[in-house]
N, C-alpha and C positions, 0 to 999 in steps of 0.2 A: 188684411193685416191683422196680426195679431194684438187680442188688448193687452191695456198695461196695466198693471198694479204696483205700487209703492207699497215696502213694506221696512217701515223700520225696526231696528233694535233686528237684524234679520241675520246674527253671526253666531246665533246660540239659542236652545229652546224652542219658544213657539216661534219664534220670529223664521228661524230656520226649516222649520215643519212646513211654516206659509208658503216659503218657499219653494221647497218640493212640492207639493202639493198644489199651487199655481201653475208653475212649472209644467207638469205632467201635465195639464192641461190644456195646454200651451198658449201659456201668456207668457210676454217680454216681460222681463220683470226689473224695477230699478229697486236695486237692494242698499239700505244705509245702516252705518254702523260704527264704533270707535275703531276695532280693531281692523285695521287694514290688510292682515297677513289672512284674518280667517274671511271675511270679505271679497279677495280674491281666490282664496281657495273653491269656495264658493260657487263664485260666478263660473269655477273655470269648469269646477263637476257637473252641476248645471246643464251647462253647454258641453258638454263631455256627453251626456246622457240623450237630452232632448231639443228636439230641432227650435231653438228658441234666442231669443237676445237677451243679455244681460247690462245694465248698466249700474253701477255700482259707486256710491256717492260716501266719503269717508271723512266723517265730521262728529263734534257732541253735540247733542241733540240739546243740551243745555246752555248751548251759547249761540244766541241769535243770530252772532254775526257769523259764526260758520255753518248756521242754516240756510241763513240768504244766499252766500256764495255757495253753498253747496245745491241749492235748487237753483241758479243763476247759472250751472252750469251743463242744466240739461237742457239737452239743444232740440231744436224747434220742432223737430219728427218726433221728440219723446214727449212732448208736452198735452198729450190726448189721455192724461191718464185717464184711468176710468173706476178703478178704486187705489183708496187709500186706507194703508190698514196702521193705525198707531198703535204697533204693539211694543218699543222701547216704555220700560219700566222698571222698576226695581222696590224691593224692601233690604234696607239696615240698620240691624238693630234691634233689640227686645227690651230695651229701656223703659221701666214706668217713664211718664211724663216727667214728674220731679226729678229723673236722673239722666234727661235724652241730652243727647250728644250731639251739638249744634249740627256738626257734618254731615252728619247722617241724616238728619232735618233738611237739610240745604238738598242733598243729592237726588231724596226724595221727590219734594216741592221742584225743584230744579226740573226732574228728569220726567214724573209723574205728569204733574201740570204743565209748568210751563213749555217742554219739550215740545207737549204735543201741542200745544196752544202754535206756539213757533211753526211748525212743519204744516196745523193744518193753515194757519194763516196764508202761509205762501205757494199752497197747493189748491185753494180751492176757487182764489179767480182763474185757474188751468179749465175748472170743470164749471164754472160758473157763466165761461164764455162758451163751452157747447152745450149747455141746458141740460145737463146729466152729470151724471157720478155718483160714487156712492162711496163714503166715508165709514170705515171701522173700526168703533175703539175698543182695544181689549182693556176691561176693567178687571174685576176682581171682585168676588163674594165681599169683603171685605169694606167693598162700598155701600153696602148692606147693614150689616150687621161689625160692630165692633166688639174687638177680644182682648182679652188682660194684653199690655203690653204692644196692642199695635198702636197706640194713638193719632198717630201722625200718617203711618203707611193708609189705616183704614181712611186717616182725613184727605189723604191725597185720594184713594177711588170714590168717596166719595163725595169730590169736583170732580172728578172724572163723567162719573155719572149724570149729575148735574151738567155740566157743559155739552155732554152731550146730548141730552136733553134741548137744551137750550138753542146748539147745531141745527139741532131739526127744525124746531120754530124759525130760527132764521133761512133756513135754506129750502123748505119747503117750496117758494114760490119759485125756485130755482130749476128744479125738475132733479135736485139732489137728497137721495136715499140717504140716512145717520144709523148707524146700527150698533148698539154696545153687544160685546160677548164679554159675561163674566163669571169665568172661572173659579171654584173653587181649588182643590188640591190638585195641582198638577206638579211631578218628576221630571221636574228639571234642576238647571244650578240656581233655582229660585230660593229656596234653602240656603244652599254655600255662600250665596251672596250676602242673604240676611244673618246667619253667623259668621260672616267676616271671616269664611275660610275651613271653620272647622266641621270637616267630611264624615266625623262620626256621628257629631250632633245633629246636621242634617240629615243623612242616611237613617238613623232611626226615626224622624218624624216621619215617615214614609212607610216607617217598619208594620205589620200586623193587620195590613189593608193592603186593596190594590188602590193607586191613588189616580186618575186622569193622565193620561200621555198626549205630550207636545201634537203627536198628531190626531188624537183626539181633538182638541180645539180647532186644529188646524183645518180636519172635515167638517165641521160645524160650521166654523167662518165660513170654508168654500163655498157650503149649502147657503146660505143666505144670499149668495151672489148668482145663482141660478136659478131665482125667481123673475116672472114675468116682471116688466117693466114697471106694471102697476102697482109690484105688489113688496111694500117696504116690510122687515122684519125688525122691530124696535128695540127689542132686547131678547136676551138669552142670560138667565141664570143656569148652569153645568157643576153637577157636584156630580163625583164618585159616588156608588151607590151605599159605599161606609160613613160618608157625609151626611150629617142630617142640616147641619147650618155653618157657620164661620167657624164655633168651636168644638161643634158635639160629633166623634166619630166613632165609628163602634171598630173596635180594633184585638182582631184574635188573640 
């Protein structure tokens, strides 16, 4: 049988990369997300393409109780997963602290932390009862190193970081793998999201570099899950090679 991998936030970006690139390799794969239309579209090219199964869970990652039902509804064959990749995330907003924008705060904190707190809570007694698994969280440079105006995004990765940290202390005796990837610039609507829409201001932070591609990360993540059984990969910091840190890029 083929393995399985959970991969949320999986209707756009890296989430969506993971997925192809899972995919091709041929794992089932249970895809979660808000959007229901792009969701099924999804699942359906997927299985349009490669000899594989799809299952597809349509819930916010921000609301507990549509995690629980939404993992309460994966039924007893799919419950072997074998990785879990928390990549639902988001930044909005460029607000100094003195001017943030409670919403944007909330979505953050919401979606960042507690999302994944949520998903891995109720995925990892799955992997806890067969003495394996291996957990992925995409973090972000950012949990690193802080920049004018991210306040709050950079405070969400880094508890990211932190917890996942903390993952591994607890799961170790478990026989489960914790692995942060954390990306610096990558081209997606990671941008469009954080200017709330507007496509010129994002498209220019991208301008006069080459910046990381969705499926850049997405080979990266795969490579960590193609190591020997003994052999865990702890973290990955990935910057473009115009990247020097959070904020310094060298740009033609």
């Amino acid at each position: 049988m083929n393995k399985i991998v959970l991969i949320s936030g999986a209707t756009a970006g890296i989430g969506e990369a993971l997925a192809w690139k899972f995919a091709e390799n041929n794992y089932n794969l249970i895809l979660t997300g808000r959007r229901k239309d792009r969701l099924e579209k999804l699942k359906n090219d997927l299985i349009g393409k490669f000899q594989i199964e799809v299952l597809t869970l349509n819930f916010d990652i921000r609301e507990l109780t549509e995690v629980e039902n939404g993992v309460k509804k994966i039924p007893e064959n799919w419950q072997a997963i074998d990785i879990l990749i928390n990549n639902a995330g988001l930044a909005v907003g460029v607000s100094p602290i003195h001017e943030g924008v409670y919403d944007d705060w909330e979505r953050m904190i919401d979606t960042n932390i507690k999302g994944l707190l949520y998903l891995s809570r109720a995925i990892v007694p799955f992997m806890k009862a067969r003495k394996k698994g291996h957990i992925i969280n995409i973090g972000s440079i950012a949990g690193r190193q802080v920049y004018p105006n991210g306040n709050v995004y950079c405070g969400t990765k880094a508890a990211v970081h932190s917890i996942t940290e903390g993952m591994r202390i607890d799961l170790v005796s478990h026989g489960i793998k914790v692995t942060q990837i954390a990306p610096g610039a990558v081209e997606t609507e990671f941008s469009l999201v954080r200017l709330k829409g507007n496509a010129e201001a994002a498209n220019a932070f991208y301008k006069g570099y080459k910046p990381l591609s969705a499926k850049d990360i997405a080979d990266i993540t795969f490579y960590t899950t193609t190591l020997p059984e003994h052999v865990c990969i702890n973290d990955i910091l990935v910057t473009p090679i115009a990247q020097a840190n959070a904020y310094v890029y060298h740009k033609e």
